[in-house]
Every structure is written in structure tokens, then in C-alpha cells.
mmJSON file of the N, C-alpha and C atoms, coordinates in Angstrom:
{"data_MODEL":{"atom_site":{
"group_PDB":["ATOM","ATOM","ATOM","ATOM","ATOM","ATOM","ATOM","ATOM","ATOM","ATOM","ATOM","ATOM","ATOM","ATOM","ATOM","ATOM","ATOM","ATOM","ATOM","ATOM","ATOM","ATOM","ATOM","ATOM","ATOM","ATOM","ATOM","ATOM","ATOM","ATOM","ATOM","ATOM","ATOM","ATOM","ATOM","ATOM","ATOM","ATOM","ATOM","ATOM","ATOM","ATOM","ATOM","ATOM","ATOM","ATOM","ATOM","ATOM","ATOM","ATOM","ATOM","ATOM","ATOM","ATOM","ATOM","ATOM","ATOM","ATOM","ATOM","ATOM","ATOM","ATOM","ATOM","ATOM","ATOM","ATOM","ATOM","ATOM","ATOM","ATOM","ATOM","ATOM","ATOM","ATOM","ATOM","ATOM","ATOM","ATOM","ATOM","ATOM","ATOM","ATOM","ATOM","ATOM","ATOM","ATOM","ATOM","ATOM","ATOM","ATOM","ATOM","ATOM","ATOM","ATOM","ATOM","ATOM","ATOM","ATOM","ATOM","ATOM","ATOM","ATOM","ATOM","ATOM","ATOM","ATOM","ATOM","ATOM","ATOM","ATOM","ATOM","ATOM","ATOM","ATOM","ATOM","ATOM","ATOM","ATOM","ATOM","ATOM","ATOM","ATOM","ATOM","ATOM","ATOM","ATOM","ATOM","ATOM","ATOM","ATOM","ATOM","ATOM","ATOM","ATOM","ATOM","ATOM","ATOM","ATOM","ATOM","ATOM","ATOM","ATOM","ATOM","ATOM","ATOM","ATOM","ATOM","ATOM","ATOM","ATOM","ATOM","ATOM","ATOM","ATOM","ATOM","ATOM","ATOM","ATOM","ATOM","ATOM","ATOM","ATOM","ATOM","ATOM","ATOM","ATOM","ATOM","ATOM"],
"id":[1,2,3,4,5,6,7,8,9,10,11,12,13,14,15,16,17,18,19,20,21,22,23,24,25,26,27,28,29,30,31,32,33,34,35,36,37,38,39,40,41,42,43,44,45,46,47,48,49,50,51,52,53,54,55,56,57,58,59,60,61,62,63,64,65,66,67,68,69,70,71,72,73,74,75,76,77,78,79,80,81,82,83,84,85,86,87,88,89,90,91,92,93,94,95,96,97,98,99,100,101,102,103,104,105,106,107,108,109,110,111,112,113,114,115,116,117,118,119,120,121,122,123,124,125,126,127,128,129,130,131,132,133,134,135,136,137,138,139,140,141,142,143,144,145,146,147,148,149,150,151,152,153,154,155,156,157,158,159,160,161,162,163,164,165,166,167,168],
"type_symbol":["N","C","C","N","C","C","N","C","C","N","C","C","N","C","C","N","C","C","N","C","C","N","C","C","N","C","C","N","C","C","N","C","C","N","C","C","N","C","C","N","C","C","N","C","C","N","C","C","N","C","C","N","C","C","N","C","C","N","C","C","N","C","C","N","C","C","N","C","C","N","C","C","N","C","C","N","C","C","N","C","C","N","C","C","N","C","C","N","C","C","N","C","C","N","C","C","N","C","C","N","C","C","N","C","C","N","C","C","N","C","C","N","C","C","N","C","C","N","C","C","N","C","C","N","C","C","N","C","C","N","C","C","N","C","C","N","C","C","N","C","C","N","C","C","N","C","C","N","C","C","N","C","C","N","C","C","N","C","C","N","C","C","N","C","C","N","C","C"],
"label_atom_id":["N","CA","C","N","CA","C","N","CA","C","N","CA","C","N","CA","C","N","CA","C","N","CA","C","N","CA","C","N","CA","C","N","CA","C","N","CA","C","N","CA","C","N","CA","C","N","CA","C","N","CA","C","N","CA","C","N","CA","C","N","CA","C","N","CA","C","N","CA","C","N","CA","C","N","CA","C","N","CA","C","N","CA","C","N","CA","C","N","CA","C","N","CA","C","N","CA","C","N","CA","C","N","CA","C","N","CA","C","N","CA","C","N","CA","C","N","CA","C","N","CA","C","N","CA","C","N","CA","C","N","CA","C","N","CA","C","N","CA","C","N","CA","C","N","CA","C","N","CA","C","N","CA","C","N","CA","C","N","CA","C","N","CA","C","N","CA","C","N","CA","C","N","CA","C","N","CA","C","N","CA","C","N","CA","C","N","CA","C","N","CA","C","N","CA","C"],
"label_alt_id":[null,null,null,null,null,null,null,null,null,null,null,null,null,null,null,null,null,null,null,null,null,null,null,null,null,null,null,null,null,null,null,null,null,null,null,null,null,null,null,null,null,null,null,null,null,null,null,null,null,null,null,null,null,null,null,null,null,null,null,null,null,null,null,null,null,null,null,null,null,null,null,null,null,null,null,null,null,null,null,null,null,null,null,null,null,null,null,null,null,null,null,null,null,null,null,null,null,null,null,null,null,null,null,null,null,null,null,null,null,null,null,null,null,null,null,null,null,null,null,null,null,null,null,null,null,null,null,null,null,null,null,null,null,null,null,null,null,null,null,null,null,null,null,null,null,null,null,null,null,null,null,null,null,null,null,null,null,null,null,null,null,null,null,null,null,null,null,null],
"label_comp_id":["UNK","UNK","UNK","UNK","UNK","UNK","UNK","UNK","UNK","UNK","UNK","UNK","UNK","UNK","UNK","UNK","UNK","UNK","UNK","UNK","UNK","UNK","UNK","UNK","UNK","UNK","UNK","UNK","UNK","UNK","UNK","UNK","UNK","UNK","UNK","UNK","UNK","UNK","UNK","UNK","UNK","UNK","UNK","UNK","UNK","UNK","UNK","UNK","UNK","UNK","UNK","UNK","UNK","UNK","UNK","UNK","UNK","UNK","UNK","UNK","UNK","UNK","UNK","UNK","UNK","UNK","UNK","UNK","UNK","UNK","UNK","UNK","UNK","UNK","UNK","UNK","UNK","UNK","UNK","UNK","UNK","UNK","UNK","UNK","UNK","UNK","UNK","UNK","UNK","UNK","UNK","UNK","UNK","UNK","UNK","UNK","UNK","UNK","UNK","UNK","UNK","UNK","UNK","UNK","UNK","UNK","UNK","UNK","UNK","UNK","UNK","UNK","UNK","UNK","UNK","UNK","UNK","UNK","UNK","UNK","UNK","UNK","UNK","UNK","UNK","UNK","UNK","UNK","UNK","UNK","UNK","UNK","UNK","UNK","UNK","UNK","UNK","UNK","UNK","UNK","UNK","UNK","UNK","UNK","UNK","UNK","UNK","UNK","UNK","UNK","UNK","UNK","UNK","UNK","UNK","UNK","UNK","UNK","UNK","UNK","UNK","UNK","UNK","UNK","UNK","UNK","UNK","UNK"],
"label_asym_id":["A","A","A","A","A","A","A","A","A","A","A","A","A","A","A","A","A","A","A","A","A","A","A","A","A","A","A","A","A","A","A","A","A","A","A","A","A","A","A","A","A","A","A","A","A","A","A","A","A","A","A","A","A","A","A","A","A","A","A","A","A","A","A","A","A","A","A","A","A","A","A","A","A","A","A","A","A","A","A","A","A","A","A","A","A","A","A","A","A","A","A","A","A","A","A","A","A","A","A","A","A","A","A","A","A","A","A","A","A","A","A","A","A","A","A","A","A","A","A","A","A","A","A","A","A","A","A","A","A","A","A","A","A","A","A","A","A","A","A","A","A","A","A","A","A","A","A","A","A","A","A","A","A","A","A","A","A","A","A","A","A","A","A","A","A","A","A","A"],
"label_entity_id":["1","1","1","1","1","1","1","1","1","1","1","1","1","1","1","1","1","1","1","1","1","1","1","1","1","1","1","1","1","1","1","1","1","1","1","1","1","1","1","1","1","1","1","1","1","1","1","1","1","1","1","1","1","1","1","1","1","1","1","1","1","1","1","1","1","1","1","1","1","1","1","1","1","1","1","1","1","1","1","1","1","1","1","1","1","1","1","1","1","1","1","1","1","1","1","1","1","1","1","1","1","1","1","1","1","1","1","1","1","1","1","1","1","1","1","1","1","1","1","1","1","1","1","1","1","1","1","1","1","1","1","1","1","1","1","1","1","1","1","1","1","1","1","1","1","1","1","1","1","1","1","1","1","1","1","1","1","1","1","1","1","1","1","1","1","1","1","1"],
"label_seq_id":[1,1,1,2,2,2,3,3,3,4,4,4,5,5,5,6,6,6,7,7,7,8,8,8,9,9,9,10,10,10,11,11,11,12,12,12,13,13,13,14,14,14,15,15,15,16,16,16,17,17,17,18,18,18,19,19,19,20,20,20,21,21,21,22,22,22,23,23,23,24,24,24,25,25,25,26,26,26,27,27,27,28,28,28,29,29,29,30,30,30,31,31,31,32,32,32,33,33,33,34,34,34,35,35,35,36,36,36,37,37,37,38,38,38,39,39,39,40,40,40,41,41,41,42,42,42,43,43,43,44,44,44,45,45,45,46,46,46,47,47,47,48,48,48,49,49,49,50,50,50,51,51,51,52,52,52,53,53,53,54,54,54,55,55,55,56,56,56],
"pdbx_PDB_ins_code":[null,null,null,null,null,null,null,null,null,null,null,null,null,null,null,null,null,null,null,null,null,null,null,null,null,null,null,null,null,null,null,null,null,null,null,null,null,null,null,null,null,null,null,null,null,null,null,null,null,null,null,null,null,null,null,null,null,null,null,null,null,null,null,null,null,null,null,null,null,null,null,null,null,null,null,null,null,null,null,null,null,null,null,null,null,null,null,null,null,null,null,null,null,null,null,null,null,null,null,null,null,null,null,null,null,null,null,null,null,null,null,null,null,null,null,null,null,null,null,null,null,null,null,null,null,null,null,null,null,null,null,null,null,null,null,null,null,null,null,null,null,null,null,null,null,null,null,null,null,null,null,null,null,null,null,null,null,null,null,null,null,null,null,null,null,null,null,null],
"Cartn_x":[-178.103,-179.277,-180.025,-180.716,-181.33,-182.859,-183.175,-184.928,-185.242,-186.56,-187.304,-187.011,-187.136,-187.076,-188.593,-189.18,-191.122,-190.412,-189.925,-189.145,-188.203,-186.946,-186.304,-186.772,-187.741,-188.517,-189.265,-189.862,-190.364,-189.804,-188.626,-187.83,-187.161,-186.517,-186.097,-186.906,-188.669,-189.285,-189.505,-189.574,-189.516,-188.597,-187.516,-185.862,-186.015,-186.675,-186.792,-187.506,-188.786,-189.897,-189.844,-188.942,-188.681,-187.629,-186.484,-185.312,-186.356,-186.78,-187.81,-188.311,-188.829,-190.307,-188.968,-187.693,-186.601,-185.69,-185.635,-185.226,-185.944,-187.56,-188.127,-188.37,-188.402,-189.204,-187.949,-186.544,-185.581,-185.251,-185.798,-186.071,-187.184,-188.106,-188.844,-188.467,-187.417,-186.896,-186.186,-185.181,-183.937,-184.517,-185.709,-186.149,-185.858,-186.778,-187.052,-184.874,-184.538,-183.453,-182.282,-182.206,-181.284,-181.325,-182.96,-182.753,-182.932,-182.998,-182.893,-181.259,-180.495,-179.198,-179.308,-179.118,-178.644,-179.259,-180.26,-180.7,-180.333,-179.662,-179.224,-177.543,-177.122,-176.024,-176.262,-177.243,-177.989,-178.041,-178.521,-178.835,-177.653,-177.827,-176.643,-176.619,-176.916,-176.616,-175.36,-175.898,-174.809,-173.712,-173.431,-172.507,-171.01,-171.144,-169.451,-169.78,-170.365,-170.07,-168.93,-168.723,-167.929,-168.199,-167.472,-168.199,-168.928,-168.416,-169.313,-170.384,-170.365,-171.648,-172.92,-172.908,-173.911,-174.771,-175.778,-176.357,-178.056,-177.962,-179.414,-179.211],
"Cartn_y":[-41.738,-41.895,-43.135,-44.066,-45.308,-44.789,-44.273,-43.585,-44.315,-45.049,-45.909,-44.447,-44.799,-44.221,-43.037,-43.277,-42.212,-41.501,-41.313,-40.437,-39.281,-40.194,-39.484,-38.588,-38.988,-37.967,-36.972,-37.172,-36.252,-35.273,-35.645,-34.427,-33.607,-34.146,-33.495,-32.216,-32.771,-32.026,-30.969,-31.156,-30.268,-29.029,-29.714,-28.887,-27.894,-28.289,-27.51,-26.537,-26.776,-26.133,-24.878,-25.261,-24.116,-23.128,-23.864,-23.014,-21.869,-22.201,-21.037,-20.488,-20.67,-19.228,-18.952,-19.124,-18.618,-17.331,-17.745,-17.174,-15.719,-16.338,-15.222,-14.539,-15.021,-14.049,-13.515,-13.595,-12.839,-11.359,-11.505,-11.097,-9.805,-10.079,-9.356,-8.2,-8.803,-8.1,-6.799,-7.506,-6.669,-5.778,-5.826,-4.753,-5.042,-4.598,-5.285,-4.555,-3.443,-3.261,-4.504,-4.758,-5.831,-6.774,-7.352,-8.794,-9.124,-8.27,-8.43,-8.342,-7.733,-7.881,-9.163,-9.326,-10.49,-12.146,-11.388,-13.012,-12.953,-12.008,-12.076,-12.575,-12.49,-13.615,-14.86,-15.708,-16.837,-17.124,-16.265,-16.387,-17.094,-18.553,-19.581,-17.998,-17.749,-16.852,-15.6,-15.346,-14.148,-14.477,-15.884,-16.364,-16.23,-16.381,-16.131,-14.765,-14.085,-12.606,-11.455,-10.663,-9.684,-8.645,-8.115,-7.398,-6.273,-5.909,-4.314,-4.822,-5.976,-6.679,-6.422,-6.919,-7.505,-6.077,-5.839,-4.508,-4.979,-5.948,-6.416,-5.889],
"Cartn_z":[-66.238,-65.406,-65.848,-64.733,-65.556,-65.138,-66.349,-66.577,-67.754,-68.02,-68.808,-69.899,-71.469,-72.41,-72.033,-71.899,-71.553,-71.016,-69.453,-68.582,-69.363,-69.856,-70.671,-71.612,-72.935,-73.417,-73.234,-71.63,-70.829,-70.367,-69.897,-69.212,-70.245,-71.184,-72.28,-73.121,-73.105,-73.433,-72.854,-71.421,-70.354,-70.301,-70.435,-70.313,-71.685,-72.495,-74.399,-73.404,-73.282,-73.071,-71.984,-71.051,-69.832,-70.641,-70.899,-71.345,-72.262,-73.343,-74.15,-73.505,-72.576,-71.444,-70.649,-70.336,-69.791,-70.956,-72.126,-72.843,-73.524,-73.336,-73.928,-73.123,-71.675,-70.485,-70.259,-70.208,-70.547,-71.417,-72.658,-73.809,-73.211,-72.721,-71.842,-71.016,-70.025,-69.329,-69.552,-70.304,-70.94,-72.294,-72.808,-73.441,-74.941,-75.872,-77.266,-78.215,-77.875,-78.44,-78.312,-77.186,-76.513,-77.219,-77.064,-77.025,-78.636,-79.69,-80.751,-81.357,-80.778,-80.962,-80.752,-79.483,-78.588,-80.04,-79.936,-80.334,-82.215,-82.764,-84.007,-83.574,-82.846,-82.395,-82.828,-82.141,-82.479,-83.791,-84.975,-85.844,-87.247,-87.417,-88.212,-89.645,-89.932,-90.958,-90.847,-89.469,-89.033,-88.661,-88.526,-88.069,-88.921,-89.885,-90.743,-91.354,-90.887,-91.411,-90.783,-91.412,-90.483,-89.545,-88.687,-87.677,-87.943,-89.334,-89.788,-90.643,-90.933,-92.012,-91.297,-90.129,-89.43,-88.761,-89.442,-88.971,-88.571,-87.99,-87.27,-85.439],
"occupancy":[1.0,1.0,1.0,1.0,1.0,1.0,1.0,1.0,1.0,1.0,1.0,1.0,1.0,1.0,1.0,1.0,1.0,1.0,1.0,1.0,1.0,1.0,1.0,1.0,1.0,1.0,1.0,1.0,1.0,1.0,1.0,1.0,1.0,1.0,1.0,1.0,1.0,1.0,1.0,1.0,1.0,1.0,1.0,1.0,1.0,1.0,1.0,1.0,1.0,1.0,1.0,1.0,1.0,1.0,1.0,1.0,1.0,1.0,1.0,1.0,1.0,1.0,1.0,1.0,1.0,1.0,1.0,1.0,1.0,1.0,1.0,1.0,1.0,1.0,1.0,1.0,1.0,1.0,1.0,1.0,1.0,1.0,1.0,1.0,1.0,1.0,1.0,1.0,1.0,1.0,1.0,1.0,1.0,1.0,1.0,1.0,1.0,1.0,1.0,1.0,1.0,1.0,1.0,1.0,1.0,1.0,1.0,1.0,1.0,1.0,1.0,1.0,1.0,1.0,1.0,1.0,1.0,1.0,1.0,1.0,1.0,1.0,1.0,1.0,1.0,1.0,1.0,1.0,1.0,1.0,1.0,1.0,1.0,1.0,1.0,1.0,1.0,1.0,1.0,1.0,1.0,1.0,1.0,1.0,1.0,1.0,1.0,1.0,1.0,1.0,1.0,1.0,1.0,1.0,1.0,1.0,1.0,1.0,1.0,1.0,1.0,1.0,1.0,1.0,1.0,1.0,1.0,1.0],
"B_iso_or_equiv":[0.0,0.0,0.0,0.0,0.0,0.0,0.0,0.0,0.0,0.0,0.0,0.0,0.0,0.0,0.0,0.0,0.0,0.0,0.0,0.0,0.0,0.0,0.0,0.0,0.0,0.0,0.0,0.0,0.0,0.0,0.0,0.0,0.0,0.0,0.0,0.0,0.0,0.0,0.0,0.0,0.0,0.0,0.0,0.0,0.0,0.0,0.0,0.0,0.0,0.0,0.0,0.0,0.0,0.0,0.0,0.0,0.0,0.0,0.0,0.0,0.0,0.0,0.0,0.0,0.0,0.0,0.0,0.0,0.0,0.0,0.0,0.0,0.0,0.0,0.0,0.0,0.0,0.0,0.0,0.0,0.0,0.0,0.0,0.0,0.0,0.0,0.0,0.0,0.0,0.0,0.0,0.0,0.0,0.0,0.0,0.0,0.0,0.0,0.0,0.0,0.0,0.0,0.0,0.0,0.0,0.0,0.0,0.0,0.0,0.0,0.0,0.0,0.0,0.0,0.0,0.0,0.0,0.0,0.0,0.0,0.0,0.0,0.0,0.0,0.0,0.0,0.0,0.0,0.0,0.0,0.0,0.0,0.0,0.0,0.0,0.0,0.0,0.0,0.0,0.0,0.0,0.0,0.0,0.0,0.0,0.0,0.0,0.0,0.0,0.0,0.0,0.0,0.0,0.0,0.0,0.0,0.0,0.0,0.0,0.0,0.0,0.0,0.0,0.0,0.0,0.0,0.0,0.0],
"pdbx_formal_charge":[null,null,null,null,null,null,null,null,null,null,null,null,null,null,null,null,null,null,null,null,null,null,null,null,null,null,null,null,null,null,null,null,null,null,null,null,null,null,null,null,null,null,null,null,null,null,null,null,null,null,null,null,null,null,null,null,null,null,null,null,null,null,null,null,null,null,null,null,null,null,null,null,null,null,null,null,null,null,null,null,null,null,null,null,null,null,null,null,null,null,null,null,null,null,null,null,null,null,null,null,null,null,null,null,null,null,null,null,null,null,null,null,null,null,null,null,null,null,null,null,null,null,null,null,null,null,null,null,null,null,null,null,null,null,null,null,null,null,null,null,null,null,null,null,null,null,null,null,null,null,null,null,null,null,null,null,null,null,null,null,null,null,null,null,null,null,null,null],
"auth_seq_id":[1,1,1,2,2,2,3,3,3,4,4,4,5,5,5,6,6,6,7,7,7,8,8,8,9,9,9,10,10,10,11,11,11,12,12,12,13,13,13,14,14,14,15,15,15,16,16,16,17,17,17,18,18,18,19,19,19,20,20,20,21,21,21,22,22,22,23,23,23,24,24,24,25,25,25,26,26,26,27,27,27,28,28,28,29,29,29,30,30,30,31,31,31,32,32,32,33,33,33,34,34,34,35,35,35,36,36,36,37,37,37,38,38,38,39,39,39,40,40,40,41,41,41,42,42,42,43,43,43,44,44,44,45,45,45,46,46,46,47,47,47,48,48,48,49,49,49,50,50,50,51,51,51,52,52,52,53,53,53,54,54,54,55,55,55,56,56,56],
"auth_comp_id":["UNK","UNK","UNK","UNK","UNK","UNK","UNK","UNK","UNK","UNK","UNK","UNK","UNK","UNK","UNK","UNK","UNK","UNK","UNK","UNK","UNK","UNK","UNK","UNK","UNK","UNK","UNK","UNK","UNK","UNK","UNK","UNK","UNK","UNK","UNK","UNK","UNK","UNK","UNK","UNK","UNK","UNK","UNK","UNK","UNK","UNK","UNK","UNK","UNK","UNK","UNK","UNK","UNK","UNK","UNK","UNK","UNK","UNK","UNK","UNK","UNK","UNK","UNK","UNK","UNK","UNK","UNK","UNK","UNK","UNK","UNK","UNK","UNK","UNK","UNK","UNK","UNK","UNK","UNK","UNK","UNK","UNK","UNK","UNK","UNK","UNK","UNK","UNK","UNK","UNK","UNK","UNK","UNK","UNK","UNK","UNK","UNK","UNK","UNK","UNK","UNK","UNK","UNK","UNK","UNK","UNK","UNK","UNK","UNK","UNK","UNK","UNK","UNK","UNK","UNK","UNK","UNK","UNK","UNK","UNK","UNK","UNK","UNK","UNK","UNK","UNK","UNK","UNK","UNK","UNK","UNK","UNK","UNK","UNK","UNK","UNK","UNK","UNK","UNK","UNK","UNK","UNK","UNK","UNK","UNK","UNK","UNK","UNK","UNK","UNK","UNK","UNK","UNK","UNK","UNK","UNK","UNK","UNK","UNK","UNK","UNK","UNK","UNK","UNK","UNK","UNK","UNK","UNK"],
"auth_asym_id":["A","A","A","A","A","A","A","A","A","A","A","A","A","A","A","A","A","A","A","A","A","A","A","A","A","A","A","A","A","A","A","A","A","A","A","A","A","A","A","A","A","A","A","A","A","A","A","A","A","A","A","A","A","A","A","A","A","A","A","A","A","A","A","A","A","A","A","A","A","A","A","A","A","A","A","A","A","A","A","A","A","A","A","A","A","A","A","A","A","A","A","A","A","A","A","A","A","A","A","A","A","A","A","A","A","A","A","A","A","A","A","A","A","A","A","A","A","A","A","A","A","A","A","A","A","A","A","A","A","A","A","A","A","A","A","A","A","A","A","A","A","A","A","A","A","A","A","A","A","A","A","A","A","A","A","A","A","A","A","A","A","A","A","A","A","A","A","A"],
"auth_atom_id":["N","CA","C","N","CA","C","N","CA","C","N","CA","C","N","CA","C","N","CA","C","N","CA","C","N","CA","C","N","CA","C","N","CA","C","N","CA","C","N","CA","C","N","CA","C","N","CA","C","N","CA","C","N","CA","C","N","CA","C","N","CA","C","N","CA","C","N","CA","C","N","CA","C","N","CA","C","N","CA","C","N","CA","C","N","CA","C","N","CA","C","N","CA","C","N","CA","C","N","CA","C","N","CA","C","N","CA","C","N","CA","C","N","CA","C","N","CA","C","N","CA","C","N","CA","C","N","CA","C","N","CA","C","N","CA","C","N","CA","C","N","CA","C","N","CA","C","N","CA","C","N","CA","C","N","CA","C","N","CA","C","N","CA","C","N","CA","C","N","CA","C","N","CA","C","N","CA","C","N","CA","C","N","CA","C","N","CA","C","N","CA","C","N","CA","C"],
"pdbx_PDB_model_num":[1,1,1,1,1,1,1,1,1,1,1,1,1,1,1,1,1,1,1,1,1,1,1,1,1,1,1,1,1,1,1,1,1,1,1,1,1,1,1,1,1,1,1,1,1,1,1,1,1,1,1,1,1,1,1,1,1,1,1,1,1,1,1,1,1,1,1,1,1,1,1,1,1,1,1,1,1,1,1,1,1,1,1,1,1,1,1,1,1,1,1,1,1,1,1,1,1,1,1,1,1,1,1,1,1,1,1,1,1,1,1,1,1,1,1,1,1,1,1,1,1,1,1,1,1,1,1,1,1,1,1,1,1,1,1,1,1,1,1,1,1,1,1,1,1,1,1,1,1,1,1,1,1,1,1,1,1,1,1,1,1,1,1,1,1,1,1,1]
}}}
């Protein structure tokens, strides 16, 4: 895309900023059990553990 560098930082910030009120208003939806699994997926720690390790 040819957007002056301001633009670019703008939208980028934008795109951070929605995806989060998308993610959490998600989180919302689907109910506090869910989305705490869900989002210990996410979590770089849980990541090389094994499937019975992981009790979040």
C-alpha cells in the first residue's frame, strides 16, 4: 500500500486496538469458563507442555 509512514502507524494502531475489544468482547460472550481455557492456549508458557500438564 503507498500510505505516508503517520497513516501506516495509524491503522496498525487501530487494527491492535479493535482486534482486543474483539477478543475480549468475545471472551464475554462465550462465558468466563471458556474463555480462560481458550486464552491459556495463548499463553508462551503452556506452550511446550504436555497435554495432562496443563491444568489452567
Amino acid at each position: 500500500m503507498k500510505l505516508d509512514t503517520k497513516s501506516k502507524v495509524t491503522l496498525s494502531t487501530l487494527s491492535l486496538i479493535i482486534g482486543e475489544v474483539l477478543f475480549w468482547g468475545g471472551g464475554i460472550l462465550v462465558g468466563k469458563e471458556l474463555f480462560i481455557k481458550y486464552k491459556s492456549y495463548f499463553n508462551p508458557k503452556n506452550w511446550w507442555k504436555g497435554k495432562g500438564e496443563n491444568k489452567s
